[in-house]
C-alpha positions in Angstrom: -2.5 -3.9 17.9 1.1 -3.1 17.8 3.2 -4.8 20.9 5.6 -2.2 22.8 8.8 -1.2 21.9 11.4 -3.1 23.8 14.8 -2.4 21.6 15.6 0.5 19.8 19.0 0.5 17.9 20.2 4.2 18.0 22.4 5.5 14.7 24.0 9.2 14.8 26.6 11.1 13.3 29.7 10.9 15.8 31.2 13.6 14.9 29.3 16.2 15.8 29.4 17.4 19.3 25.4 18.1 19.8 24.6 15.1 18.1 26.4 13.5 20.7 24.4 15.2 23.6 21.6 14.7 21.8 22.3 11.1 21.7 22.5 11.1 25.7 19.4 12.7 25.8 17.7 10.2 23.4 19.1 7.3 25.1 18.4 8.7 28.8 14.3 9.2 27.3 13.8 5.8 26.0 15.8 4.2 28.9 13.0 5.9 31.3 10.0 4.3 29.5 11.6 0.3 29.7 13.1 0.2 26.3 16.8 -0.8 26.1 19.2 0.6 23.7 21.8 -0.6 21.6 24.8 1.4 19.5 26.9 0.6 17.5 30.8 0.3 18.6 31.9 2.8 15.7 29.3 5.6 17.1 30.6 5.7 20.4 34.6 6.1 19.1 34.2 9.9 19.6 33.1 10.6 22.8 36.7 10.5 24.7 36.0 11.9 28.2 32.6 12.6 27.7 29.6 10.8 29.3 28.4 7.7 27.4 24.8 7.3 26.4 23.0 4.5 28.6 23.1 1.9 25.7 24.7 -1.5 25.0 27.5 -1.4 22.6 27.3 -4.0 19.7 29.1 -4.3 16.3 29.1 -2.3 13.9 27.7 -4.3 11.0 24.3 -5.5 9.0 23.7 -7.5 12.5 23.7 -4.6 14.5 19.9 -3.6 14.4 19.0 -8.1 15.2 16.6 -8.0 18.2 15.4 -4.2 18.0 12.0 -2.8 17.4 13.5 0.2 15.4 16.4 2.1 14.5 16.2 5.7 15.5 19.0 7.9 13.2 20.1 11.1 14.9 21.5 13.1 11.4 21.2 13.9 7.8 20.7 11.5 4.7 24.4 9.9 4.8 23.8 9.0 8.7 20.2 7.5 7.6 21.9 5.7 5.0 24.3 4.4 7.0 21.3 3.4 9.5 19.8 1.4 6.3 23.1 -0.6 6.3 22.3 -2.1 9.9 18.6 -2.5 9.4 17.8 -3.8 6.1 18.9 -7.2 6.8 16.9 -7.9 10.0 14.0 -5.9 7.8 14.1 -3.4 11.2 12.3 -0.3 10.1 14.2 3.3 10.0 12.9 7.0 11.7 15.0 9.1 10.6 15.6 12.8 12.4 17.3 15.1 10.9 20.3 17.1 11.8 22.0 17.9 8.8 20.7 19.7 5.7 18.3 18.7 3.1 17.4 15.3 5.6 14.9 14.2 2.3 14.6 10.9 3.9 14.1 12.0 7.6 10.9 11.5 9.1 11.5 14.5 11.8 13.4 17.9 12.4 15.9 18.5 15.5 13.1 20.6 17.4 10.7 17.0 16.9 13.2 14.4 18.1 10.6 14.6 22.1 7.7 13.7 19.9 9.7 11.2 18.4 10.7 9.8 21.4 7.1 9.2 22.4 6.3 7.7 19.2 8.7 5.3 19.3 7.9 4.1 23.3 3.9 4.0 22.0 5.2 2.1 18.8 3.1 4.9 17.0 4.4 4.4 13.5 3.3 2.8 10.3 5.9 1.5 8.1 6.6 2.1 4.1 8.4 0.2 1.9 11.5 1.1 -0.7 12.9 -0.5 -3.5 15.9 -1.5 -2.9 18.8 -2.2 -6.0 20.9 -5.4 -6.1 24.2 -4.6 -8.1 26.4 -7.6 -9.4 29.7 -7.3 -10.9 31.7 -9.3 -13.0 35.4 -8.7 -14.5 37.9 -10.5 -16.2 40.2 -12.5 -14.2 38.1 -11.9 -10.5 35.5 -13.5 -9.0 31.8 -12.0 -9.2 31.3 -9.2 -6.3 27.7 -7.5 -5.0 26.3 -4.7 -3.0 23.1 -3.1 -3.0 21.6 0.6 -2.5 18.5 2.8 -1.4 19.6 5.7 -3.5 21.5 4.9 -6.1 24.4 3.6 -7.8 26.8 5.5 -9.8 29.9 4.1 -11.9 32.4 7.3 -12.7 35.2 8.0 -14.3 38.7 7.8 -12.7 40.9 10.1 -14.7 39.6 13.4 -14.8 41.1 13.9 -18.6 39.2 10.4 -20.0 35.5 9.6 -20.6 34.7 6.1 -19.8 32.9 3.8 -22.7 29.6 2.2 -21.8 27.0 0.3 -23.3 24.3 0.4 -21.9 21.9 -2.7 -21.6 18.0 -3.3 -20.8 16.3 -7.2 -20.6 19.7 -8.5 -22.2 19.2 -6.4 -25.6 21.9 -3.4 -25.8 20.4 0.1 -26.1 22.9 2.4 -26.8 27.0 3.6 -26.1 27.7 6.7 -24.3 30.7 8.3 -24.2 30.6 9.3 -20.8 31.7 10.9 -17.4 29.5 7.9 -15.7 26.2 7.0 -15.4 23.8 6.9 -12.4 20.9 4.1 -12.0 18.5 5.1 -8.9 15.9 4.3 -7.5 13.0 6.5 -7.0 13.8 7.3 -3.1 17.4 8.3 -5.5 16.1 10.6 -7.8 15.9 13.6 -5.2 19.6 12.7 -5.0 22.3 12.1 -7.5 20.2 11.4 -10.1 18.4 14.8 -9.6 21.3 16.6 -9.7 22.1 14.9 -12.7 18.8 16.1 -14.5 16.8 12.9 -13.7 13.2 13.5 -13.2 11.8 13.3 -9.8 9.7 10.3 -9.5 7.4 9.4 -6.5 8.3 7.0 -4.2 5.0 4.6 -4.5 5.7 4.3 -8.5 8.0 1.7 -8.4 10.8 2.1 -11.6 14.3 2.2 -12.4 15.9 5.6 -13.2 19.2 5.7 -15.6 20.6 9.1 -15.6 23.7 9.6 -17.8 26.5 12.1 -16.6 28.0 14.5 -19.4 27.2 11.5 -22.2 28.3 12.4 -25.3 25.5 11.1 -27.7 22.5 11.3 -29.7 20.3 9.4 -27.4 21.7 9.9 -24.1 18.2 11.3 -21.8 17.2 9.7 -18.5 15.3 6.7 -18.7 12.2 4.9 -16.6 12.3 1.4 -16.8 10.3 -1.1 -15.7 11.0 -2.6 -11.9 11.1 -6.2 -13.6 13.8 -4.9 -15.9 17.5 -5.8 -15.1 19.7 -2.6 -16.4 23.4 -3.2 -17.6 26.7 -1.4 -17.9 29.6 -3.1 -20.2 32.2 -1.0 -19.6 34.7 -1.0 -22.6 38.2 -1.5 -23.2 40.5 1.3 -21.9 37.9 2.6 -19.7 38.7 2.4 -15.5 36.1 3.5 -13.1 34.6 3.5 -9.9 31.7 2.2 -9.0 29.8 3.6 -5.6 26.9 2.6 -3.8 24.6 5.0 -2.1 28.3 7.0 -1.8 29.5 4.4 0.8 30.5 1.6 -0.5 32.6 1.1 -3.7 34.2 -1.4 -6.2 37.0 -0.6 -8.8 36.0 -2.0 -12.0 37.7 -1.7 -15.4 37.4 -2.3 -19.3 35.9 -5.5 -19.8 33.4 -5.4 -16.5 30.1 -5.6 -16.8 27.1 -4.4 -13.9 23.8 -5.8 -13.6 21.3 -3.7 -11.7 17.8 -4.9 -10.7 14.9 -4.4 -7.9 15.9 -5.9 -5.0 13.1 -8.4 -3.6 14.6 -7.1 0.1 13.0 -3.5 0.6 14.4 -0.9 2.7 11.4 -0.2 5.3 10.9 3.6 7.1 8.8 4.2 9.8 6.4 7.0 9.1 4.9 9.3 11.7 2.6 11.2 9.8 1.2 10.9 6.5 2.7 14.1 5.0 1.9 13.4 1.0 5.2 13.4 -1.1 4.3 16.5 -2.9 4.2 18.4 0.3 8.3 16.7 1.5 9.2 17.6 -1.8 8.2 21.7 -1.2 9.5 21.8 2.3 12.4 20.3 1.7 13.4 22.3 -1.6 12.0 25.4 -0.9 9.7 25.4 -3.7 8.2 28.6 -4.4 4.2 28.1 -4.4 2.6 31.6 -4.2 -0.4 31.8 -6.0 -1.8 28.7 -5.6 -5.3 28.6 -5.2 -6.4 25.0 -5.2 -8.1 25.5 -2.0 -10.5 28.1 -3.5 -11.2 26.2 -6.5 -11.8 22.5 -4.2 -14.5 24.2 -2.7 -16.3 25.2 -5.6 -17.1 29.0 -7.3 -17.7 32.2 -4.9 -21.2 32.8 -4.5 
């Protein structure tokens, strides 16, 4: 049986004004049931005159979420990512409400945050487990640099007029060169994001794989790839070429002709609490607004008409 929830870590996007209330609101509901609340320093920066929430103000790094129970993320997808930052170190799981748009990762909508409150104070969650990437780079003349993502990575071009040269590696045997406006390597929590957009397939987040999704390639063989989760993918990035590389669109290294970027499973998981056990395929119509009419697989499950 799952002990009480004594620490929540509360993440939200600042700068918006009924986040902020709803942040009050959040922190006033759990403070009523015993459960301390902790924010980060950089999420209460915008609130100038304006009442704080009752919550205890801590750094705004990997640390923050140490102690907690949870992290609760008041926003969209970049706001949850940014919550993935402060709890994927301490291995604190993530419920995610969404305020912004698409929200795929979110577990709940603005009208659920109440029930989501009540969740959290009866620990009523079960958590699931995403791979994670761990990204190495090496360049001439610097020393070795790392990050990591829960979506993706994506290495682009700098100049708008220039392709950048890669060749692309799997399991230390090259696979092909692609002229390129970058490339995008994802996981499958990713590929609903850049790597969709890109024309990478959609891939269920209990496979576990690596996605590699060219952007604007110029070559025969340049189609999205699967690859194994014990594969390491790599990027050689070729002379004259400068690029950025970005990680989950938050953090970002320059790299340039002569780098090189390995990209494997991370043994570290990203973990999200889950209040319901909503099937994939069902997120993935909600949240695109898949047209379904017609279907008639209830008909047919319970046999012919009589």
């Amino acid at each position: 049986m799952k002990s009480a929830t004594k620490r929540v870590l509360l993440v939200i996007n600042p700068r918006k004004d009924a986040v902020r209330w709803m942040a009050i609101e959040v922190a006033q509901a759990l403070s009523s049931q015993g459960i301390s609340v902790a924010m980060g320093q950089d999420d209460v920066e915008y609130w100038g005159d304006e009442a704080l929430p009752v919550a205890d103000i801590v750094p705004a790094d990997e640390h923050a979420s140490d102690g907690c129970d949870v992290v609760v993320v008041l926003g969209g997808d970049g706001t949850i990512l940014r919550g993935a930052e402060r709890a994927r170190a301490s291995g604190v799981p993530i419920i995610g409400v969404n305020l912004g748009h698409v929200g795929f990762l979110a577990e709940a909508d603005s009208e659920d945050v109440a029930d989501v409150v009540v969740a959290v104070g009866a620990s009523n969650w079960h958590v699931e487990e995403r791979l994670a990437l761990d990204i190495r780079v090496t360049q001439p003349g610097l020393p070795p640099s790392s990050t990591w993502a829960l979506n993706e990575l994506s290495m682009e071009k700098i100049a708008r007029q220039r392709m950048i040269d890669v060749v692309v590696e799997v399991d230390g045997r090259p696979l092909s060169r692609w002229g390129c406006d970058g490339v995008v390597a994802s996981t499958p929590t990713g590929s609903t994001a850049y790597a969709f957009s890109a024309g990478g397939p959609v891939v269920w987040p209990e496979v576990s794989a690596l996605l590699v999704v060219p952007l604007s390639a110029h070559a025969l063989f340049s189609r999205p790839l699967v690859i194994s989760p014990t594969s390491v993918v790599a990027f050689e990035l070729q002379a004259g070429s400068d690029a950025v590389l970005c990680a989950d669109g938050r953090r970002t290294i320059d790299v340039t002709g002569g780098a090189r970027v390995e990209v494997r499973a991370s043994a570290q998981p990203v973990r999200l609490a889950r209040l319901i056990d909503a099937p994939f395929t069902d997120r993935l119509v909600a949240k695109f607004a898949l047209p379904v009419q017609g279907w008639r697989g209830g008909a047919r499950s319970r046999g012919p008409a009589s």
